[in-house]
N, C-alpha and C positions, 0 to 999 in steps of 0.2 A: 671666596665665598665660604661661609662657616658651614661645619658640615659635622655630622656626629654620625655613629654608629655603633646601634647596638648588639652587644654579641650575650646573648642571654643564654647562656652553654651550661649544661649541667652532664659532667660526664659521670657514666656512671654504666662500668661494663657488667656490673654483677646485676643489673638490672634489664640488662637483654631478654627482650621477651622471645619464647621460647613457643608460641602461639601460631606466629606469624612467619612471614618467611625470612626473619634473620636469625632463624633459629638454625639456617643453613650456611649463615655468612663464616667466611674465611679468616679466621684470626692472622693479623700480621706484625710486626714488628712496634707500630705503631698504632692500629685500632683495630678497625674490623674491614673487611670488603664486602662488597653487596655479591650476591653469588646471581652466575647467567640462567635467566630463565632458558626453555627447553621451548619449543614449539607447542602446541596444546597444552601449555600453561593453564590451571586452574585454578589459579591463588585468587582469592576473591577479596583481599585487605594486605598493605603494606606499612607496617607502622612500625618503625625505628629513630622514633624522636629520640633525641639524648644518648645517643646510643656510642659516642665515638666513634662513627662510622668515615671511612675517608675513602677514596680513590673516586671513579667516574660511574654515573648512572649507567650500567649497561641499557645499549638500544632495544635489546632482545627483551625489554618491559613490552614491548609491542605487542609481543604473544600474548599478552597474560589479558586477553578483552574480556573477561568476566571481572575484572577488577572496579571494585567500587570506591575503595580511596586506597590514598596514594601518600603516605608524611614522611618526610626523610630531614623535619625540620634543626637547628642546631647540631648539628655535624660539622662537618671538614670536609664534605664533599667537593670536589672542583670539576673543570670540563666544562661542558654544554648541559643545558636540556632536551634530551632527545626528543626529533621530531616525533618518533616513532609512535609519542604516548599520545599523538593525535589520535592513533586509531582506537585508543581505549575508551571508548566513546560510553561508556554504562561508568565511569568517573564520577561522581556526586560530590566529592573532597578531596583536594588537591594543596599539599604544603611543601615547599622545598625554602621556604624562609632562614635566615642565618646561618649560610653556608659560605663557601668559596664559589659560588657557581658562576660562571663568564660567559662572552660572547652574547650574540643578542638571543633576544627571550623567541623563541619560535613560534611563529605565526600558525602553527596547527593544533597550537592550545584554543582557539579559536572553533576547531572542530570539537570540542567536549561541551556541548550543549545541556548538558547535564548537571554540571556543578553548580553549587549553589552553595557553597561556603569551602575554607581551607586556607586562607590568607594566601596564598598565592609564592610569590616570591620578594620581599624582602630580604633590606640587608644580604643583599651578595653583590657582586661586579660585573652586574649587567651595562654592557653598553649597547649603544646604535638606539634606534628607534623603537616606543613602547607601539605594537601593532595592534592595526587601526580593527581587526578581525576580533579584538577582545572584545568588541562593540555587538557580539553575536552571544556571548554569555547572558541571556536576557532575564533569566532565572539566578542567577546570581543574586546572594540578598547579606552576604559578609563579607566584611575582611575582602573589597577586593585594593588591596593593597601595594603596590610597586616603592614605598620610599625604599632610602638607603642605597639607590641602585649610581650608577653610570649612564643615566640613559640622557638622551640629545632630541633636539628636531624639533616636532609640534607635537603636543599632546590632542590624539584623535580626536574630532568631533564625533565619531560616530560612538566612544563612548557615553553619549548621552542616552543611550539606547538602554542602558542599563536600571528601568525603572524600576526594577526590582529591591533594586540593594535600600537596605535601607541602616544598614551599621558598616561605618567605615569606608572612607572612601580616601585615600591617603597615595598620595603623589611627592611627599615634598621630598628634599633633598636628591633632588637631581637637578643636572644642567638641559631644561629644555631652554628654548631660545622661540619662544611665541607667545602670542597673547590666551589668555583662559579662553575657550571654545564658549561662544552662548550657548549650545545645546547641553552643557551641564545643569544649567538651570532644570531641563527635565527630571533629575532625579530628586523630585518632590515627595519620595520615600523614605530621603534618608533622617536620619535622628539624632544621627550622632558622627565627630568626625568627618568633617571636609578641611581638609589640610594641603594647601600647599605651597606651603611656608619651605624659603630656601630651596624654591626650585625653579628660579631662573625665569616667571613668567614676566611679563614685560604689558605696556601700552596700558590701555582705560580697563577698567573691571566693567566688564560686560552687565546690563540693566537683568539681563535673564539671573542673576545669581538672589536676588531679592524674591524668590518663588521657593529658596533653601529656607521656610520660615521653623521648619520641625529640628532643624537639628541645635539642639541645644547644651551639648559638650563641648565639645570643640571648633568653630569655624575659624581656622587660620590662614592669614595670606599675607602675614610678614615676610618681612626681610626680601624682596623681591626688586625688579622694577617697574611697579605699577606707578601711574602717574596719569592726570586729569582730578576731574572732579568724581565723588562720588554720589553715584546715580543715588536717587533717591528713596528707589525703594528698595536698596541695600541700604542706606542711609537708616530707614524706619525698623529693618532686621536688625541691626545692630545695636538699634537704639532698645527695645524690647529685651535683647539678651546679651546687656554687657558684658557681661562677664564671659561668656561664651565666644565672642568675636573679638578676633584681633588684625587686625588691619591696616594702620595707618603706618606702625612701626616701621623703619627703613625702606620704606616707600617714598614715592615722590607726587601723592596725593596733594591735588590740589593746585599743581604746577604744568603749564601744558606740556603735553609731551614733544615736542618739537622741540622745548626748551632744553630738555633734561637727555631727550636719544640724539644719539649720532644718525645723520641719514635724513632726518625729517624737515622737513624747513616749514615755519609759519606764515610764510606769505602765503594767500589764496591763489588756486590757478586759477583766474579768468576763464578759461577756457573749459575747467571743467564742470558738469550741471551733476549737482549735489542728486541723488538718487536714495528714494526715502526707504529706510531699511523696512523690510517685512514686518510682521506683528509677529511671525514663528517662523523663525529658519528652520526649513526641513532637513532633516536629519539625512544623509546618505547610507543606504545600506551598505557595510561593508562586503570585499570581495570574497565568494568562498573560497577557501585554500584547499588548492586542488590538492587530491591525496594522491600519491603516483602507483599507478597501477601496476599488478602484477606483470608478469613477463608475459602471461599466457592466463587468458580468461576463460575459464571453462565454460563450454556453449551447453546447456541442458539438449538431450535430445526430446524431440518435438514428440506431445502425446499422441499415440496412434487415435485415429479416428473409431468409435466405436462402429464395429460391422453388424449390420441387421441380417439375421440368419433368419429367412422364411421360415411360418409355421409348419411343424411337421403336419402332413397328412393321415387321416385317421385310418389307424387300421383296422381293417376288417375285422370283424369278432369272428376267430377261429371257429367257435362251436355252430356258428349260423353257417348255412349254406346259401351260396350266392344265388339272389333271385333269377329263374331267364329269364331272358328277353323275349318279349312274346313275340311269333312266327306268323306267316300268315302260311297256311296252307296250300301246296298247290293241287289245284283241282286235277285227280288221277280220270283215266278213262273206267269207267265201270260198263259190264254187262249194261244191256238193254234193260230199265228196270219195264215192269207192267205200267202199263200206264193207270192214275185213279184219277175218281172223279174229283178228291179231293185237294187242295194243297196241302204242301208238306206243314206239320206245325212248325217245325226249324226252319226260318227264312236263312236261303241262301243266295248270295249275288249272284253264283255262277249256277245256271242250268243245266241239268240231267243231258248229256247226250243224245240223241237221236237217232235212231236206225239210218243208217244210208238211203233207206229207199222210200223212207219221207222227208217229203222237204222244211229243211229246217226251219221251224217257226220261230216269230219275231216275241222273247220274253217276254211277258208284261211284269212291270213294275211291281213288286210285291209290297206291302205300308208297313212298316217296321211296325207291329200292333202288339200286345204283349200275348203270347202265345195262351192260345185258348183251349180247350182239353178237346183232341180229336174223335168225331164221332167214329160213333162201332163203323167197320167197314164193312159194305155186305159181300157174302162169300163171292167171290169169282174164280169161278174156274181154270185149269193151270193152261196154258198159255197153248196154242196150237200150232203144231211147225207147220200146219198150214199158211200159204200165202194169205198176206191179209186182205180182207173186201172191202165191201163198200160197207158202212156204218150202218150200224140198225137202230131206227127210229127210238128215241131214247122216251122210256114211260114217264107218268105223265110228270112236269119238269115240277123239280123241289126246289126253293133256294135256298140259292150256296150262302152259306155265313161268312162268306169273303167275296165282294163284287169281285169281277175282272173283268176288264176289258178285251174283250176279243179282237184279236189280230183280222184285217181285214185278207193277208194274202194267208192266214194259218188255214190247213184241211181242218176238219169237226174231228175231234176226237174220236176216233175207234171206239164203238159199246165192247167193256168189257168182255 
C-alpha cells in the first residue's frame, strides 16, 4: 500500500523558548532532553515545537494537573505516550504530532475531556488499535487527526460521538482492516477534511456518510477497498462538490463485494431472514478508563456534630436584694387581752386565746370587708384580779357596724 509521510521539522535550537518549561531542558550531544517534573508541579503551558528536542516523555508530566496545553510537535521524541497525562485533566491542547513516538496510543487520553483542539498525534509509529475512548472527547472541534500512524483493527464507532469537531477529521494512512462505521455520518459539523484515503477500509460506503454535506475541502476515500454500489445520497454529495470528493479512484465501486473479497461468497443463504437495518444506529458509549488508584486514599475525618449548649441563666443584678418569700406567721400565745365590745379592724383567721376558766367559744366567721375606721372606745376600767361574775345587764343595745352571729354554746360576754 502507498503510504507517505510527512516530517515538516524546522530545527532550530537558538530559538528555544525560554518562557516555558524547556527553558529547564538538558542539553546533550544531540539535542535537547525534556527535564523531570517534581511533584506539585505548576507549570501551567508546555510548548517546545521545533525545538530539536529527543529522548522520552517523562511520566512524572502527571504532576503537572494545572496544565493547559501540552506541544512537543516536530521533535525526535520516541518511547510511549504516557498514560500518566490522563490525569492532566484541565488539558485544552494537546500536540505530539511528527515525532518518533511508538507503541499504542493510550487509552487515558480519553480521560481529557477538556480538549478541544491540538492535532493530536500524527506522523509517528503508532501501532495496535486507535481507542474506542477517544469517542469521549465530545468538545473536541480540530485537528482530531491520527494519519501517518501504524495503527490496525476497526476504526471505533463510538467516534461518531464526536459532534463537535467541525475541522479535520483525518484517519488515512494506516492499516485498518474494517468497514467505515455508519456512526461517522454524525459528525454533520464538520467542514472541512474527512479523509481516509489509504487506510485499509474495506466493504460498501455506509448511506450515513451522505449527511457529511458541509465539508467542502477535502472528502477522500481513495485508494481503499471499497466496493458495492454507491449509495445515493453520497452519490448527490459528491455530485454538488466535485471537486471536493474523491472516491471511486482504486476502489472496487460498483462491483459486488463478494466478487472482489476473499471470505465472501455471493450465493444467498436460504436460511437466513434478511433484518431491516435501523434508520439510526445508536451510538455505544465508550468504556471509562479506569484511572488506578493511589495506594492509600485518604478518608477525610467526619464533621463533629455541632453541640447545643443551654442558655445561660440570668443573673441576678447584684445591686437588688433578693425578694422574701412571704411567711405565714405563727400565732404566739399572748396575755389575756380585755375583752371589747368591738371587733378588731384587722381581720385575723386565728382567735385571741381565752382564759382557761372560760369555755372556749366557737369563732364566728369574720367577712373579709375592707377595714372601716374604729369607733372611739369607751373608757373601761383596768381589769380586776377579782374573780369574774355573772355579766351585767348590758345598757340599752347599739348596733354593731358588723352583724355576728352568736354562738349558740358561747357564755354572753363579761360587761366591761
Amino acid at each position: 500500500m502507498w503510504r507517505h509521510r510527512h516530517r515538516y521539522r524546522h530545527r532550530s535550537v537558538l530559538s528555544l523558548s525560554l518562557t516555558v518549561l524547556c527553558s529547564f531542558c538538558l542539553r546533550t550531544a544531540e539535542g535537547w532532553d525534556l527535564p523531570t517534573p517534581a511533584p506539585g508541579c505548576t507549570t501551567s503551558a508546555v510548548d517546545n515545537r521545533n525545538q530539536n528536542v529527543d529522548g522520552t516523555i517523562p511520566t512524572e508530566f502527571g504532576y503537572c494537573t494545572q496544565m493547559a496545553s501540552f506541544e512537543l510537535n516536530n521533535n525526535d521524541i520516541t518511547g510511549p505516550i504516557p498514560t500518566q497525562l490522563g490525569l492532566v485533566t484541565k488539558l485544552n491542547k494537546f500536540g505530539v504530532f511528527n515525532n518518533d513516538l511508538e507503541e499504542q496510543i493510550p487509552t487515558q487520553l480519553g480521560l481529557l475531556t477538556g480538549l478541544n483542539t491540538g492535532a493530536l498525534a500524527y506522523s509517528n509509529r503508532h501501532t495496535g488499535k486507535l481507542p474506542s475512548e477517544l469517542g469521549m472527547l465530545t468538545v473536541y472541534t480540530q485537528y482530531f487527526t491520527f494519519h501517518g500512524n501504524m495503527l490496525t483493527g476497526k476504526i471505533p464507532t463510538q467516534l461518531g460521538q464526536l459532534t463537535a469537531l467541525t475541522n479535520q477529521f483525518r484517519l488515512f494512512d494506516n492499516d485498518f482492516t474494517s468497514a467505515i462505521p455508519s456512526e461517522l455520518g454524525a459528525i454533520t459539523a464538520l467542514t472541512a477534511s474527512f479523509e481516509l484515503q489509504q487506510s485499509g477500509v474495506s466493504y460498501e460506503i455506509p448511506t450515513e456518510l451522505g449527511r457529511l454535506t458541509r465539508v467542502t475541502n477535502s472528502g477522500y476515500l481513495h485508494e481503499n477497498d471499497l466496493c458495492g454500489d454507491i449509495p445515493s445520497e453520497v452519490y448527490a454529495m459528491v455530485e454538488a462538490e466535485p471537486d471536493c470528493w474523491s472516491i471511486t479512484n482504486g476502489n472496487n465501486l460498483g462491483q459486488a463485494c463478494c466478487e472482489v473479497m476473499d471470505g465472501l461468497s455471493c450465493d444467498p443463504d436460504p436460511t437466513s431472514v434478511p433484518v431491516p437495518a435501523p434508520t439510526s444506529l445508536p451510538i455505544p458509549a465508550p468504556t471509562k478508563v479506569p484511572v488506578p488508584a493511589p495506594t492509600q486514599v485518604p478518608i477525610p475525618a467526619p464533621s463533629p456534630l455541632p453541640t447545643t449548649h443551654p442558655s445561660p441563666l440570668p443573673s441576678p443584678n447584684p445591686t437588688a436584694a433578693p425578694s422574701p418569700l412571704p411567711t405565714t406567721p405563727k400565732p404566739t400565745a399572748n396575755p389575756t387581752p380585755a375583752p371589747s365590745p368591738w371587733p378588731s379592724p384587722v381581720p385575723s383567721p386565728v382567735p385571741s386565746p381565752i382564759p382557761a376558766s372560760v369555755p372556749t367559744p366557737v369563732p364566728s366567721p369574720v367577712p373579709t370587708l375592707a377595714p372601716q375606721p374604729a369607733p372611739t372606745p369607751l373608757p373601761s376600767p383596768a381589769p380586776s384580779s377579782v374573780p369574774l361574775s355573772a355579766p351585767s345587764p348590758v345598757p340599752s343595745p347599739r348596733p354593731s357596724p358588723l352583724p355576728t352571729t352568736p354562738s349558740p354554746s358561747a357564755n354572753p360576754i363579761p360587761a366591761p
